[in-house]
C-alpha positions in Angstrom: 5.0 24.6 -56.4 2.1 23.6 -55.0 3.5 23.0 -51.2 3.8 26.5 -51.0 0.3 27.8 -51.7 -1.8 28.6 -49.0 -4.6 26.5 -48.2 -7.6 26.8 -46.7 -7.9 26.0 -43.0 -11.2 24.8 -42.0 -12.0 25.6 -38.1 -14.2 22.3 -38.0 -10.8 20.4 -38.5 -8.9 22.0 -35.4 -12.5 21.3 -33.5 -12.1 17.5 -34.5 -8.4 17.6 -33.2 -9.2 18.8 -30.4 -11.9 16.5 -29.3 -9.5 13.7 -30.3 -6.8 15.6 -28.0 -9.3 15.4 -24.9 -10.4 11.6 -25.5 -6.7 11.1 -25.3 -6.0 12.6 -22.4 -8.9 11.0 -20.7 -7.9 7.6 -21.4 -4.7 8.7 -19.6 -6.5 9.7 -16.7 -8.9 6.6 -16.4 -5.9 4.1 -17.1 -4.0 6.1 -14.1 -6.5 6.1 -11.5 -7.3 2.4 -12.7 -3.5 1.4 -11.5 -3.7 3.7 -8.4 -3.5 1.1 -5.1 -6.7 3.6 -4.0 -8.7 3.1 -6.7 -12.6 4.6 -5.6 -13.9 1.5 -7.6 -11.9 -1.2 -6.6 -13.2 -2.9 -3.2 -10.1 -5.1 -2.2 -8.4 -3.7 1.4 -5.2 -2.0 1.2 -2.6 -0.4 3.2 -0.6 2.2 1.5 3.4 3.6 4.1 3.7 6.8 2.6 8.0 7.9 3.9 8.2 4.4 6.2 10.6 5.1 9.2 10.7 9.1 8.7 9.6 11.5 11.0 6.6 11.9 8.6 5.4 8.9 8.1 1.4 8.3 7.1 0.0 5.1 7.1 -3.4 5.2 5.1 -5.9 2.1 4.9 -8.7 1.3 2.9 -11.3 -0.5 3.6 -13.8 -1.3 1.3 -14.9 2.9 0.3 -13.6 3.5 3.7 -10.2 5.5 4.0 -8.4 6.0 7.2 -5.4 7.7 7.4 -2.2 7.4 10.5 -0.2 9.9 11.0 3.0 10.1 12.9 3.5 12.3 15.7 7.4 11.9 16.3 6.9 10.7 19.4 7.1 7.4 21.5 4.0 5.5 22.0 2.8 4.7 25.5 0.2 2.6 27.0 -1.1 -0.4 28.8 -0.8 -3.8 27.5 0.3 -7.2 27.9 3.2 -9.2 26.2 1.7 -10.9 23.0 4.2 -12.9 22.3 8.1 -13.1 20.5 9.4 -12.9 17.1 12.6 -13.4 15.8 14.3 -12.6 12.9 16.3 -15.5 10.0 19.5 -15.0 8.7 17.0 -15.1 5.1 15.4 -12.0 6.7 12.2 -13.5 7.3 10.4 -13.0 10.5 9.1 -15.6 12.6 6.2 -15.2 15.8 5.9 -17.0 18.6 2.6 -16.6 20.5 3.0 -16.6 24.4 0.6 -18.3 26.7 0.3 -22.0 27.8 1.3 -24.8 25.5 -2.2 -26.4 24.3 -2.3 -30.4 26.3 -0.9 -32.9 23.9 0.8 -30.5 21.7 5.1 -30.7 21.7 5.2 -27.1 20.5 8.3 -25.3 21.9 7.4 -22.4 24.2 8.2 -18.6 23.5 11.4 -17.4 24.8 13.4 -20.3 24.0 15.0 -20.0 20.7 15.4 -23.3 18.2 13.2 -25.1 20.2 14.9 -25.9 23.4 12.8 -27.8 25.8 15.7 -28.3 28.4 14.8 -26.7 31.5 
């Protein structure tokens, strides 16, 4: 009965297992932060809605190593400004803009404010 004899445990062994523990669990950390939409070593922009349409909702951009964050305050936005235009939603759910301002010469483009078009006065 051999299984049951005791053998001798070498404390190198349990060294070695847990180095190979730790190279594991770095891997999992570099593949994470690899997948992470605000990877430090990535340079692509990106715009990351942390709870959209909640009362605490972040908006956080990067650009480039640069990270700004938007925070919600709950409350309506005021301001000056001008009109910038119209946009209108499909029935596919896509969304359509219409600049405003004068039609460039020559151009047939319909107008904003007029849906489908509609030149008729």
């Amino acid at each position: 009965m051999r299984f049951l004899e005791e053998e001798e445990s070498d404390p190198m062994l349990s060294v070695i297992n847990m180095i190979d523990l730790f190279l594991v669990v770095i891997g999992v950390l570099m593949a994470t932060i690899a997948r992470n939409p605000l990877n430090p070593f990535s340079g692509a922009p990106v715009v990351v809605v942390e709870r959209p349409g909640e009362a605490g909702m972040r908006i956080t951009v990067k650009n480039g190593k640069e990270l700004t964050r938007y925070e919600s305050s709950g409350e309506v936005g005021q301001g000056l400004g001008a009109r910038a235009g119209v946009t209108y939603r499909l029935d596919d759910g896509r969304m359509i803009y219409v600049p405003e301002g004068p039609t460039p010469p020559g151009t047939d483009a319909p107008r904003a404010g007029r849906a489908g078009g509609d030149q008729s006065p």
